[in-house]
N, C-alpha and C positions, 0 to 999 in steps of 0.2 A: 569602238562601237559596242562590244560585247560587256566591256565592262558597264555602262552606260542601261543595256539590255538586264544586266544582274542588278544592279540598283536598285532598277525600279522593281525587278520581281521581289525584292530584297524586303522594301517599302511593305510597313505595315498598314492591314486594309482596314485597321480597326480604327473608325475616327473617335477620338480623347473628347468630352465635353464636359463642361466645368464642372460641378455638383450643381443641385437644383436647374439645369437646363432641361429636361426634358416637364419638371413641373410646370416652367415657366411657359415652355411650348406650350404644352396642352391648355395651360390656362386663357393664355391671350391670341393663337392661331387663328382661333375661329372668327376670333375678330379685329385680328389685323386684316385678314383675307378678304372678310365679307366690306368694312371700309374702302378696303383699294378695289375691291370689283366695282362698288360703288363708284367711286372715283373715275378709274380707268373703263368702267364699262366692258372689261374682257376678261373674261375669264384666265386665260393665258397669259394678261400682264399681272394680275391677279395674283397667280402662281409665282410669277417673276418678281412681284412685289415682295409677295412672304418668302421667299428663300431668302433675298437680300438684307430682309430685316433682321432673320436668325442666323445669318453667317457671323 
């Protein structure tokens, strides 16, 4: 179990993203999000929509 415990503290917290991803965010976020609120009508599937799209 302890080794298990060291692993994960071990685990780097820096998440890696490709080159140009954070451009590509900014550019199309605002409206991937504002479509699926549209869509889904919730705000909070909304959210749930644009995380899935940029994972």
């Amino acid at each position: 179990m302890a080794t298990n415990c060291l692993a994960i503290q071990a685990a780097p917290t820096a998440v890696i993203r490709p080159p140009g991803f954070e451009e590509l965010y900014n550019e199309y976020s605002e409206t991937v999000y504002r479509t699926a609120r549209r869509i889904t009508g919730s705000a909070a599937d909304a959210e749930d929509v644009l995380q899935t799209v940029f994972l």
